[in-house]
C-alpha positions, 0 to 999 in steps of 0.5 A, spaced: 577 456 874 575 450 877 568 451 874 571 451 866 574 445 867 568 443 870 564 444 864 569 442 859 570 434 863 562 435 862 562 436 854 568 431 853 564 425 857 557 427 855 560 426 847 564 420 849 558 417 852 554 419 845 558 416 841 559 409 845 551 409 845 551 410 837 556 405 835 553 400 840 546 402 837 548 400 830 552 394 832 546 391 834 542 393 828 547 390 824 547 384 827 539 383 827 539 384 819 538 377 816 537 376 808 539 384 807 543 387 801 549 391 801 550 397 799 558 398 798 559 406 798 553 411 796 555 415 791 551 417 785 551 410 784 550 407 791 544 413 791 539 409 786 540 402 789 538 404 795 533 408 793 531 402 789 530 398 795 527 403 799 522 402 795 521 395 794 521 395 802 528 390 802 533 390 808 539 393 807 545 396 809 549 402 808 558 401 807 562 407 805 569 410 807 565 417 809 561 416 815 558 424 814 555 420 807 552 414 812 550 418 817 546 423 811 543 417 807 538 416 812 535 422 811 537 422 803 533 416 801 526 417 798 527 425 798 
């Protein structure tokens, strides 16, 4: 029993500890960017213009109210 609850407090804190490091790192990448464009949502739309500007080699920034379609964009761009 002791050693379940072992592991369950390990699971929880190790996921805790991700999300903190992965909040702070795009934190601090956010507030390196200087003179980027921002792309509002990445539909269809948000999409090409980020395709756009990977190409033009051009900073910018990804915004939308889905984090699973932020997180995805990364890997989308230039596929």
């Amino acid at each position: 029993m002791l050693l379940a609850v072992g592991g369950m407090t390990q699971v929880i804190i190790e996921l805790e500890l991700n999300q903190y490091f992965q909040k702070r790192r795009s934190k601090k990448m956010i507030e390196s960017l200087h003179d980027h464009y921002i792309v509002c949502g990445f539909g269809r739309v948000g999409r090409g213009a980020a395709s756009e500007l990977s190409r033009a080699k051009a900073p910018f920034l990804i915004v939308d109210n889905n984090e699973e379609r932020v997180e995805g964009a990364h890997g989308a761009i230039d596929a």
